[in-house]
N, C-alpha and C positions, 0 to 999 in steps of 0.2 A: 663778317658784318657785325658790329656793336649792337650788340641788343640794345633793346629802350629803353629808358631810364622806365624807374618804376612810377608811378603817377603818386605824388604823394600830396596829404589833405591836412588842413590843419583846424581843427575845434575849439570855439571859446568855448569857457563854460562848460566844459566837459563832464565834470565828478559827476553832475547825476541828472537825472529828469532828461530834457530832448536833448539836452547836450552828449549824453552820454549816449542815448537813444540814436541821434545822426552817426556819431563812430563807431556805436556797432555795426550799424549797416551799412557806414562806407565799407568798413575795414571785410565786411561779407561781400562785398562788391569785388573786391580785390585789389583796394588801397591803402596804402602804407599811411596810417593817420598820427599824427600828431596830438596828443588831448592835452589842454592848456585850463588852469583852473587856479581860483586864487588859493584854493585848499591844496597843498604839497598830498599829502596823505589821502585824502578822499580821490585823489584823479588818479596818483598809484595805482588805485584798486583798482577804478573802472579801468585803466589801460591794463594790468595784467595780463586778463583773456584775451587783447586784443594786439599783442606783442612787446606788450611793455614802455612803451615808448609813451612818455611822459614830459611837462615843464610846467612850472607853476609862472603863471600870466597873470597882470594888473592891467586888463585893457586902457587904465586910464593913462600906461607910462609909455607913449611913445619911442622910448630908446629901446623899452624891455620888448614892444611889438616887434622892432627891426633886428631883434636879436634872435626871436623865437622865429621868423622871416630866412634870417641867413643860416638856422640851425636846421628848419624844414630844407633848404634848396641845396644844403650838403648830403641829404640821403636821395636828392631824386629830383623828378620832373614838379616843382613847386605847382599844381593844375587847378588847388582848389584851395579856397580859404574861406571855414561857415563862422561868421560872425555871429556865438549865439547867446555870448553872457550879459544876461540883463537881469535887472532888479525891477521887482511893483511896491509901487506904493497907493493908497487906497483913500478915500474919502474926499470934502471939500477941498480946492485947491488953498482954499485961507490957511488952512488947517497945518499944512505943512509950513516948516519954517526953511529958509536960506538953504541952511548947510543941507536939508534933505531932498530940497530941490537940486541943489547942486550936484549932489550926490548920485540920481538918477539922468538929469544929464549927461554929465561923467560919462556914466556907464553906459546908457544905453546908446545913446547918441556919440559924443566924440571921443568912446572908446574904439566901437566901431569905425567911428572915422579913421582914427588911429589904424586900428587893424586891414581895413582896409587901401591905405595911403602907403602901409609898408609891401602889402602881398605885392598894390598895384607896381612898386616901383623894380620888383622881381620880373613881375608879369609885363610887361611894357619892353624890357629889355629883353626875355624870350621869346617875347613874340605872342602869347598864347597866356591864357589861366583865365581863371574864373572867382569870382568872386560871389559869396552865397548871403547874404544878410536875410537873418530872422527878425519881422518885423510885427508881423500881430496884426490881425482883422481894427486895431485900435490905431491901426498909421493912416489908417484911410477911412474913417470917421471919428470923430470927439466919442468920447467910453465916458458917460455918466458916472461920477466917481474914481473913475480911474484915468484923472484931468490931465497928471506932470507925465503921467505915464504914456500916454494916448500924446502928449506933447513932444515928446522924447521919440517917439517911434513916427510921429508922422516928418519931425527933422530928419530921421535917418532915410525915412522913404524919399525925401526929399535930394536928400544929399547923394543917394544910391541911383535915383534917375537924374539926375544933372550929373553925374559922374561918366556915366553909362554914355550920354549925350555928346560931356565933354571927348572921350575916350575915340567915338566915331567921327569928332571932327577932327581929331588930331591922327585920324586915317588907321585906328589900330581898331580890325575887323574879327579878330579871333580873341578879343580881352573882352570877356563878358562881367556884368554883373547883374545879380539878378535880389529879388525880394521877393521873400515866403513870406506869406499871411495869413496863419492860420486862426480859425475860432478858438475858444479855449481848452487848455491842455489840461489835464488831469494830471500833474506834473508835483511835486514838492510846492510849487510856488504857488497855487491855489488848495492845498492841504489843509491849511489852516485856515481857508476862505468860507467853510461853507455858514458859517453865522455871522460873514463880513456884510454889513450893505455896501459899501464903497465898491466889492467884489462882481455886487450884481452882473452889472455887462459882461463879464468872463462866463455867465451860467448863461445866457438867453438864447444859445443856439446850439448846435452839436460839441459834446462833452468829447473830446479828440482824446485818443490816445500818444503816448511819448513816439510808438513808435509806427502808425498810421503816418503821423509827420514826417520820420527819418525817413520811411519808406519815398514819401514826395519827393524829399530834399535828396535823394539820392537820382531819381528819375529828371531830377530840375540840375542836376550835375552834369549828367550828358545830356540835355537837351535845355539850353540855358532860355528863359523868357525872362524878360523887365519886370512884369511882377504876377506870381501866378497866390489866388487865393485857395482856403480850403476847409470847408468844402464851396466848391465852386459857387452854390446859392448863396451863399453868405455873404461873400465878395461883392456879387451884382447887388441885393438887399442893403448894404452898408456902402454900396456906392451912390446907390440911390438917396439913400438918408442924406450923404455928404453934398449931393445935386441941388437938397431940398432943404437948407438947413431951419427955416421956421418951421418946416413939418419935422424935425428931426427934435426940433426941442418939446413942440407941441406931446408929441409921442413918448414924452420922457415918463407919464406912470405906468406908460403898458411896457414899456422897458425894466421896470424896477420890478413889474408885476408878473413878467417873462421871468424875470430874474432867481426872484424868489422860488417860484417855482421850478426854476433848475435848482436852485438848491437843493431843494427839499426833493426833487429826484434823484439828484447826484448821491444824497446822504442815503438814501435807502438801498440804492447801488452799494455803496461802499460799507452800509451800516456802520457809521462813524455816528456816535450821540450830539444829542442838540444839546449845546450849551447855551442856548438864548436863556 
């Protein structure tokens, strides 16, 4: 009898924060992961402990996804692919110019498309895979401050249920895609946040760990849902805001005033100095 191919996963965004965080705990699950990062050097390291197995990835390059696609589906069963590199950008949406909206775009949004469009075209002809998109409590309400960003993730969420849609009308039952929504991570990417006001909305509810997260994304791997938030209140809470959107704008100083106040929790946690 041929034994089974081994189930193998692939990570954007891998070098550090939840990126690195989801492939530790796949590769602890017992999968052969892939870590993909624009840094050559930084994703080295985080893959060392976890077999080595490394590529440096430009979500934004199409050819480079279909490549890091056919490099995963030579060692194994291609089962999983976590969409999870993404960039924040912070304050008025005026404020930002062209190239940095573009920029975030890019990444967050039709990178992932990207990344997704290649796994699917693996997935579709096996029969079988899954597809994981990291999207943020910000894809399913506007993030006060964090406008392009909050715009970027609710296009993915967008693109990731009409895909899922398209996939079951086209009669393929075992090709899942799914959207994680977590509250804010205590990650690199809010590091530098805690004296941002543009940051607020990331401090207004449960400060998540990198690897509370991997743990979900690991559990959302064999048991795939359309979109699971987390923590679970927060999802229903930020669904309701987006139900209600005059009351959602009206409530924008107890938003700022939540806000602040996770900061100024999170910095006594972390005793990192106030640089206001």
């Amino acid at each position: 009898m041929t034994p089974p191919a081994r189930r193998v996963a692939v990570v954007t965004g891998a070098a550090g924060g939840l990126g690195r965080a989801i492939a530790t705990a796949l590769h602890a699950d017992g999968w052969s992961v892939l870590l993909t990062d624009l840094d050559a050097a930084a994703v080295a390291i985080a893959a060392a402990p976890l077999g080595g197995w490394s590529a440096v990835l430009d979500v934004r390059d199409e050819d480079a996804c279909a490549d890091i696609v056919a490099t995963a589906a030579s060692r194994g069963d291609l089962a999983l692919w976590v969409n999870n590199a993404g960039i924040l950008i912070t304050g008025p949406s005026w404020e930002h110019d062209g190239p940095t909206r573009r920029r975030v775009l890019d990444v967050n949004a039709l990178g992932a498309m990207n990344g997704t469009l290649a796994a699917l075209a693996v997935m579709r002809r096996q029969g079988h895979g899954h597809v994981l998109n990291v999207v943020s409590l910000a894809g399913l309400v506007a993030a006060p401050g964090e406008t392009v960003y909050a715009a970027s993730k609710h296009a993915l969420l967008a693109f990731s249920l009409g895909t899922l849609s398209d996939l079951r009308m086209a009669g393929y039952r075992r090709v899942h895609v799914s959207c994680l929504c977590p509250d804010g991570i205590w990650t690199p990417m809010l590091h530098d946040r805690l004296d941002d006001p543009g940051a607020l909305a990331s401090f207004t509810g449960s400060m998540l760990t990198a690897q509370r997260v991997a743990a979900r994304a690991v559990r959302l791997a064999h048991r795939p849902r359309p979109v699971v938030s987390l923590p679970r209140w927060r999802g229903a809470q930020v669904r309701l805001l987006d139900a209600l959107p005059g009351l959602a704008v009206a409530l924008t100083p107890l938003v700022q005033a939540a806000g602040r106040a996770g900061q100024r929790r999170q910095r006594r946690r972390t005793g990192a100095p106030d640089r206001r």
